[in-house]
PyMOL CGO cylinders between C-alpha atoms (Angstrom):
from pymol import cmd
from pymol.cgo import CYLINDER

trace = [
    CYLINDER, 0.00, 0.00, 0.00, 1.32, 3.38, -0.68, 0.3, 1, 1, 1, 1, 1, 1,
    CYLINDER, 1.32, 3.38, -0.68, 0.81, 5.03, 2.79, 0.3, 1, 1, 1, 1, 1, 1,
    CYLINDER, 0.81, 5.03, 2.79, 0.77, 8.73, 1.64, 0.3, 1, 1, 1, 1, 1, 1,
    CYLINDER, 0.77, 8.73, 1.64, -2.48, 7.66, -1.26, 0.3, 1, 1, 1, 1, 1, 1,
    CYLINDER, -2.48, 7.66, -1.26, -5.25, 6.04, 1.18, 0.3, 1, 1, 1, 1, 1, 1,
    CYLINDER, -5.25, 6.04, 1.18, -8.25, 8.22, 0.96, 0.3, 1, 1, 1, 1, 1, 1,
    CYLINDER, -8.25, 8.22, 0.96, -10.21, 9.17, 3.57, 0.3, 1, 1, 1, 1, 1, 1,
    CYLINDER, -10.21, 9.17, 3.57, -13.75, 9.19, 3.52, 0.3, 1, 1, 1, 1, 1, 1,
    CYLINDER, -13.75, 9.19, 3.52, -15.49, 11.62, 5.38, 0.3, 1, 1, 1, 1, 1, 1,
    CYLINDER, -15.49, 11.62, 5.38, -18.33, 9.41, 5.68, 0.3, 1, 1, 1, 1, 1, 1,
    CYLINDER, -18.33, 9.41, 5.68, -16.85, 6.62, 6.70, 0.3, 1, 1, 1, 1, 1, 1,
    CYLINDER, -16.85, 6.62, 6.70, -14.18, 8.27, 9.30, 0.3, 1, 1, 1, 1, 1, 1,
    CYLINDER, -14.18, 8.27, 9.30, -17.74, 10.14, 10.78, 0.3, 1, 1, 1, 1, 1, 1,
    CYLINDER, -17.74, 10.14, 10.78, -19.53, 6.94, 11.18, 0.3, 1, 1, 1, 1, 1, 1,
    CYLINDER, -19.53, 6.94, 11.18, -16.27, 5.02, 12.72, 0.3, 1, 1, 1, 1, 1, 1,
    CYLINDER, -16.27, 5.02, 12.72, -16.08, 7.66, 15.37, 0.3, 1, 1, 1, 1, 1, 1,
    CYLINDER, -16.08, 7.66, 15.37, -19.66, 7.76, 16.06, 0.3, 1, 1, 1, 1, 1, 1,
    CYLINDER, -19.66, 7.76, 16.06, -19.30, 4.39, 16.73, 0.3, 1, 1, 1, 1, 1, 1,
    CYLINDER, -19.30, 4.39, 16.73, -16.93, 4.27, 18.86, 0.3, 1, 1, 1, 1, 1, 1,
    CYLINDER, -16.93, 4.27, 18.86, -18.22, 7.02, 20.44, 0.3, 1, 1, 1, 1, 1, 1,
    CYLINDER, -18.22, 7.02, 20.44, -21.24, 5.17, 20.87, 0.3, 1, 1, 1, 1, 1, 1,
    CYLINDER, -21.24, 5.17, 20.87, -19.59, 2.27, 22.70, 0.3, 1, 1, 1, 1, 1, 1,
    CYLINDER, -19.59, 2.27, 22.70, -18.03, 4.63, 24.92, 0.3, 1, 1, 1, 1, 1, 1,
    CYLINDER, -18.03, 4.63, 24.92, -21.77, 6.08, 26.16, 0.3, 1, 1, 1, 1, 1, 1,
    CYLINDER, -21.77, 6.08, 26.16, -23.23, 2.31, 26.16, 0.3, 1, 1, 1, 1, 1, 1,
    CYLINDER, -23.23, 2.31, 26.16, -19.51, 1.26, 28.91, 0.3, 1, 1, 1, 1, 1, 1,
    CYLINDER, -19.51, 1.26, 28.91, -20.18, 4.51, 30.94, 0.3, 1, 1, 1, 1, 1, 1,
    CYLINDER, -20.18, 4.51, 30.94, -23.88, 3.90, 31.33, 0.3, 1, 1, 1, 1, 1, 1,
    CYLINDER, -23.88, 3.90, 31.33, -22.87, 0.34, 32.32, 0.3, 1, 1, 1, 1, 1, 1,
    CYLINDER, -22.87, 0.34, 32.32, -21.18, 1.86, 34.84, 0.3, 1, 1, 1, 1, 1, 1,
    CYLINDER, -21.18, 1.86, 34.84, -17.48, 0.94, 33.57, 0.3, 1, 1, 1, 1, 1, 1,
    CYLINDER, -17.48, 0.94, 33.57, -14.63, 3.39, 35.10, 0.3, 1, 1, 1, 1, 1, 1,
    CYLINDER, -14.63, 3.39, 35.10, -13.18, 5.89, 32.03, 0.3, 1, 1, 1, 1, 1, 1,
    CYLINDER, -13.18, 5.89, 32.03, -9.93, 3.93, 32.04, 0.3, 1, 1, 1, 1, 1, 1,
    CYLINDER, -9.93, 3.93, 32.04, -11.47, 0.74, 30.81, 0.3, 1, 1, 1, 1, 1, 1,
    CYLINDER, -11.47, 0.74, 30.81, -13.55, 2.73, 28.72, 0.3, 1, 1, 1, 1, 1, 1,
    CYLINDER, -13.55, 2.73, 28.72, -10.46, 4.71, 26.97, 0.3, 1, 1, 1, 1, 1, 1,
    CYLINDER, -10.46, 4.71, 26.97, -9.06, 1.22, 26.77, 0.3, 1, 1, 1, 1, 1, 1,
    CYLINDER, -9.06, 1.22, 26.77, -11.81, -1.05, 25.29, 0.3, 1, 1, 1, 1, 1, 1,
    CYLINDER, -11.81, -1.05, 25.29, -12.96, 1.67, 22.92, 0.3, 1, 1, 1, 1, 1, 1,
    CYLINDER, -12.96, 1.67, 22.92, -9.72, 3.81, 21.90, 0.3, 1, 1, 1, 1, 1, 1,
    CYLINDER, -9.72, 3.81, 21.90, -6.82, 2.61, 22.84, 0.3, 1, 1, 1, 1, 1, 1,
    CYLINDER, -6.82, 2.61, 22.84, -7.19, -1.18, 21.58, 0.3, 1, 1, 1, 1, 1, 1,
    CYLINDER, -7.19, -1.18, 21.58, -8.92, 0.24, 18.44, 0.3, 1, 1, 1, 1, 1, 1,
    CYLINDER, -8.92, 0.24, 18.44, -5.79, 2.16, 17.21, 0.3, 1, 1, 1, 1, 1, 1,
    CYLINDER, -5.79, 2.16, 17.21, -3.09, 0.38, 18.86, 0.3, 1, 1, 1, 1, 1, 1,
    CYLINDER, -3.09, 0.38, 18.86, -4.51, -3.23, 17.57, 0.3, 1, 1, 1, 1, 1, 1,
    CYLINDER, -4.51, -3.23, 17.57, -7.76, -3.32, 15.27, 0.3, 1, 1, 1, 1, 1, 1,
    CYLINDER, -7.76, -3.32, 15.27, -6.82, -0.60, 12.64, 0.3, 1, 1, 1, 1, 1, 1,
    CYLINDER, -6.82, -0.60, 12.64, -3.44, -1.42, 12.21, 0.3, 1, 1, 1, 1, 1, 1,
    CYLINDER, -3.44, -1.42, 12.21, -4.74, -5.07, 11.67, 0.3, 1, 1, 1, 1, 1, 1,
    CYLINDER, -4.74, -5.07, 11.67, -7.56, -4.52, 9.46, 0.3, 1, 1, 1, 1, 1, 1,
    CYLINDER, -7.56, -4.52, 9.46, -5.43, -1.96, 7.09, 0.3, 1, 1, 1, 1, 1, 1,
    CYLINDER, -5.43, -1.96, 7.09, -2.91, -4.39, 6.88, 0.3, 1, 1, 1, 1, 1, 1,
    CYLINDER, -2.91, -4.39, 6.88, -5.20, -7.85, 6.17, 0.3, 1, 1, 1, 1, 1, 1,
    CYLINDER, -5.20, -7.85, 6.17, -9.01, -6.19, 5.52, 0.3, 1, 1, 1, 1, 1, 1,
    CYLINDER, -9.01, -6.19, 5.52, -11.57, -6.50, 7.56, 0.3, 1, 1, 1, 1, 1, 1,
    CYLINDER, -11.57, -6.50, 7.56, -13.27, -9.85, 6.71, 0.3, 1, 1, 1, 1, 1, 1,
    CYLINDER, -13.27, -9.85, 6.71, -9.58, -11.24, 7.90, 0.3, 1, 1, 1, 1, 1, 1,
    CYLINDER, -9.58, -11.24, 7.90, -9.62, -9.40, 11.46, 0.3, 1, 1, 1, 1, 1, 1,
    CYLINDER, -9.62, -9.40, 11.46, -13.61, -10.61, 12.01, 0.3, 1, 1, 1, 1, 1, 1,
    CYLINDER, -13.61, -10.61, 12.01, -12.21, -14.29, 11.30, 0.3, 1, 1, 1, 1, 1, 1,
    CYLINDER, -12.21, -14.29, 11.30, -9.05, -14.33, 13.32, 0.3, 1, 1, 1, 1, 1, 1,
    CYLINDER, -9.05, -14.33, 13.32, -10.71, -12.50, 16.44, 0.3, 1, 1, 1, 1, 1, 1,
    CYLINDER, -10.71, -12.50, 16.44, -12.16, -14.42, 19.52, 0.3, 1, 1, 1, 1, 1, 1,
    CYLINDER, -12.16, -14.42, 19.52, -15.47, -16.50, 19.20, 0.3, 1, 1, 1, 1, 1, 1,
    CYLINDER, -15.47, -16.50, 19.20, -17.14, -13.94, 21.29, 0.3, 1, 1, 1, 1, 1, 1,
    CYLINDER, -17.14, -13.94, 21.29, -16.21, -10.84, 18.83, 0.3, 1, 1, 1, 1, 1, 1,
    CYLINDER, -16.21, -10.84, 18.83, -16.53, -12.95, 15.42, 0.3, 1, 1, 1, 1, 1, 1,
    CYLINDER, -16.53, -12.95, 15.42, -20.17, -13.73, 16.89, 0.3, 1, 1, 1, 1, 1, 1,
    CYLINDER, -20.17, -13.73, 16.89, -20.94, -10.17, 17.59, 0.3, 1, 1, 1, 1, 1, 1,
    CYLINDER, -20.94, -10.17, 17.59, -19.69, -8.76, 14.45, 0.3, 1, 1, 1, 1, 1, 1,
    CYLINDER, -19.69, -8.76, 14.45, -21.50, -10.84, 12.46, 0.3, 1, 1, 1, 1, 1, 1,
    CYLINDER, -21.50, -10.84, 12.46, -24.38, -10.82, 14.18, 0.3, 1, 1, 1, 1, 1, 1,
    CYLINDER, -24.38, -10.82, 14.18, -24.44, -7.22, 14.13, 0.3, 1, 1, 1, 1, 1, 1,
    CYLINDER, -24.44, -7.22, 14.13, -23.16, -6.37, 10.78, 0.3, 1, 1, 1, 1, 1, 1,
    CYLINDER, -23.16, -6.37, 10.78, -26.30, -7.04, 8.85, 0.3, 1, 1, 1, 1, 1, 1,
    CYLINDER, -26.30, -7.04, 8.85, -28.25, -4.77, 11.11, 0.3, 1, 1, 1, 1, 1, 1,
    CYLINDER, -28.25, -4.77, 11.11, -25.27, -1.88, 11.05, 0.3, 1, 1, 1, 1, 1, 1,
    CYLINDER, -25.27, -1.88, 11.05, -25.80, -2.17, 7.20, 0.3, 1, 1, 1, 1, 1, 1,
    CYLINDER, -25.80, -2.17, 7.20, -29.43, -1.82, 7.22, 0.3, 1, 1, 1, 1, 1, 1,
    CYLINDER, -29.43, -1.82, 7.22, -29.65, 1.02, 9.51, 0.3, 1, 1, 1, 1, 1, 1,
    CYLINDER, -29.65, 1.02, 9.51, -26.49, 2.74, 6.76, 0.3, 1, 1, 1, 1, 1, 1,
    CYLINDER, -26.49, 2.74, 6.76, -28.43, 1.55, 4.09, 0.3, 1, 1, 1, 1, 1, 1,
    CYLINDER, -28.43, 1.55, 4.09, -32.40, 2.70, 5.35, 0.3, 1, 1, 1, 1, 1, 1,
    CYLINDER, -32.40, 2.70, 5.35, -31.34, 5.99, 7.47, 0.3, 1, 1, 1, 1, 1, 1,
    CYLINDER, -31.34, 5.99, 7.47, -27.77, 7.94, 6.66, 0.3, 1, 1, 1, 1, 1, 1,
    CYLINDER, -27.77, 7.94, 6.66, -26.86, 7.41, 3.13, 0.3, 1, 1, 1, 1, 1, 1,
    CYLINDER, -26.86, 7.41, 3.13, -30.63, 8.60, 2.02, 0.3, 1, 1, 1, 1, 1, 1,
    CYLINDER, -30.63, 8.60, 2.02, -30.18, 11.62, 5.11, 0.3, 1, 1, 1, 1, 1, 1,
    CYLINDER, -30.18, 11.62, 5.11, -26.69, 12.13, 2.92, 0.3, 1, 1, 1, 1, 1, 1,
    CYLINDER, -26.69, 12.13, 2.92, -28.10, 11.63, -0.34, 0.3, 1, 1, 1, 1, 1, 1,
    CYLINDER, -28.10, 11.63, -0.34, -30.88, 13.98, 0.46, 0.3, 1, 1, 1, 1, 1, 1,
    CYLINDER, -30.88, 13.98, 0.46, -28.53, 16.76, 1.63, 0.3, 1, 1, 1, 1, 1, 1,
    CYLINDER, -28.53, 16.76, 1.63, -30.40, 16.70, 5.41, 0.3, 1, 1, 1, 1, 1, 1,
    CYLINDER, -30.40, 16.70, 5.41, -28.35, 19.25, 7.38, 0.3, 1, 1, 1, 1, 1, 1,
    CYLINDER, -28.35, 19.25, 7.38, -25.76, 17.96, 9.91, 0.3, 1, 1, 1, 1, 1, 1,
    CYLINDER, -25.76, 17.96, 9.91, -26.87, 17.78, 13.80, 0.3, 1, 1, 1, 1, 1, 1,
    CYLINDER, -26.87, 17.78, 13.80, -24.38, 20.40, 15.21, 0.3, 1, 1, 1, 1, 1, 1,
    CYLINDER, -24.38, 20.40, 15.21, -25.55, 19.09, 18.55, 0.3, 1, 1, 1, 1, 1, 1,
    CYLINDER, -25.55, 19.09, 18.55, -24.10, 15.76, 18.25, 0.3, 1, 1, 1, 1, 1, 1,
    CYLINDER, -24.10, 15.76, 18.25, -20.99, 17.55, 17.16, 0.3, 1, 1, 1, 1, 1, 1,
    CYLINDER, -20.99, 17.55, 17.16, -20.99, 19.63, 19.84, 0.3, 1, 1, 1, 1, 1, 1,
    CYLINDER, -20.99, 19.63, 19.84, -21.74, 16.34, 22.28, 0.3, 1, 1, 1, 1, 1, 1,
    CYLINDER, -21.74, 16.34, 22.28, -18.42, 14.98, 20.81, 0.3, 1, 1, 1, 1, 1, 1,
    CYLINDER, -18.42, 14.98, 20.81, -16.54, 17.87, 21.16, 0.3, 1, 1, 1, 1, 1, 1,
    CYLINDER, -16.54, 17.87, 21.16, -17.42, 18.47, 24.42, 0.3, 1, 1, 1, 1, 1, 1,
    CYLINDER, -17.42, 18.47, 24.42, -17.44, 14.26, 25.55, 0.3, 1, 1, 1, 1, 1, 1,
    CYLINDER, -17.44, 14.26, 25.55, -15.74, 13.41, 29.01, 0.3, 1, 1, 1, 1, 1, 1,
    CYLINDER, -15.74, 13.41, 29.01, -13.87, 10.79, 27.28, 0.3, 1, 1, 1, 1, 1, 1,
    CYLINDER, -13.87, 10.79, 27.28, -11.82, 12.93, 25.73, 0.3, 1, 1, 1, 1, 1, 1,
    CYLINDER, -11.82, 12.93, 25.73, -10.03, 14.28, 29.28, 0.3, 1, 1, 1, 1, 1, 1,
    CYLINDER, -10.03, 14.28, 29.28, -9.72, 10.28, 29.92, 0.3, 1, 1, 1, 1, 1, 1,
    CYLINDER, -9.72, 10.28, 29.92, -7.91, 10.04, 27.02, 0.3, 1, 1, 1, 1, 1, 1,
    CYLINDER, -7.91, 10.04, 27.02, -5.73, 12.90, 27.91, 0.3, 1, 1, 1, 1, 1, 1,
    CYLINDER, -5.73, 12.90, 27.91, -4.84, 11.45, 30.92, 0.3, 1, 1, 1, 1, 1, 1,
    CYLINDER, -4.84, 11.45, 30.92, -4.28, 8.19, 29.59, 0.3, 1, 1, 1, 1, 1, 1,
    CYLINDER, -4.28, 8.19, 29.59, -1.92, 9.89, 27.19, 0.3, 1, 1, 1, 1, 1, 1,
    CYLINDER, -1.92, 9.89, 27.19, -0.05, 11.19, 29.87, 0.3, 1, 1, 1, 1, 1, 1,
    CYLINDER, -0.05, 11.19, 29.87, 0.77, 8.31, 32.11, 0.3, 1, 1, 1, 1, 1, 1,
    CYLINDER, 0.77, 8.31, 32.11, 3.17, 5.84, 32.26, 0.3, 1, 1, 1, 1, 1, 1,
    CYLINDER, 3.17, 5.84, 32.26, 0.64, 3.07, 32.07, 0.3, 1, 1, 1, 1, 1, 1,
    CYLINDER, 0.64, 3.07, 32.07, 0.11, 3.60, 28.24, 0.3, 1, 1, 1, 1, 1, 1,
]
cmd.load_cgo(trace, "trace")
C-alpha cells in the first residue's frame, strides 16, 4: 500500500467515530470506570484493530478474532448495514443538514479528558 495515497472518507471516518463514540456512552452507562472505557474503545482500536484490518481487511480481522467478537460482528453487521443503508446514506443523499448538537456532544465528551490522561501516564 502506498501510505501517503489512502483516501479518507469523510463518511466513513464520521460513522467510525460515532461508533466508537457510541460504545463509549453504552460502557459509561454500564457503569465501567473511564480507564477501561479509553481502553476497550480507543486505545485497543488504534493500537490493535486498525493497524490489523489496514494491513489484512476487515473480513480477515472478524475471522481471526475471539469466538465472542466474530459472533458479535457478524451478528451485528447485517443490522449496522441496514440502519447505513435505510437511514444515513438517504439523510446524505438527500442533503439533510448535519446535527451540530451531536458535534458539539463529541466535542465536548468526558472521554476525551480520559484520554488525555491516559496519554499522559506511564501506564500507556
Amino acid at each position: 500500500r502506498d501510505e501517503e495515497n489512502i483516501l479518507m472518507n469523510a463518511f466513513t471516518a464520521g460513522v467510525y467515530v460515532a461508533t466508537m463514540m457510541a460504545q463509549c456512552d453504552v460502557l459509561l452507562e454500564a457503569g465501567h470506570p473511564y480507564s477501561e472505557v479509553v481502553n476497550e474503545s480507543v486505545i485497543e482500536a488504534v493500537d490493535s484493530l486498525c493497524p490489523y484490518m489496514h494491513y489484512r481487511g476487515v473480513a480477515f480481522m472478524v475471522d481471526n478474532c475471539s469466538f465472542t467478537a466474530k459472533t458479535g460482528s457478524r451478528k451485528w453487521a447485517p443490522r449496522f448495514d441496514y440502519i447505513l443503508e435505510q437511514l444515513a446514506y438517504p439523510a446524505v443523499d438527500n442533503g439533510k443538514p448535519v446535527n451540530e448538537e451531536l458535534i458539539s456532544d463529541f466535542v465536548n465528551h468526558k472521554v476525551h479528558n480520559a484520554l488525555r490522561n491516559a496519554a499522559s501516564s506511564d501506564q500507556v
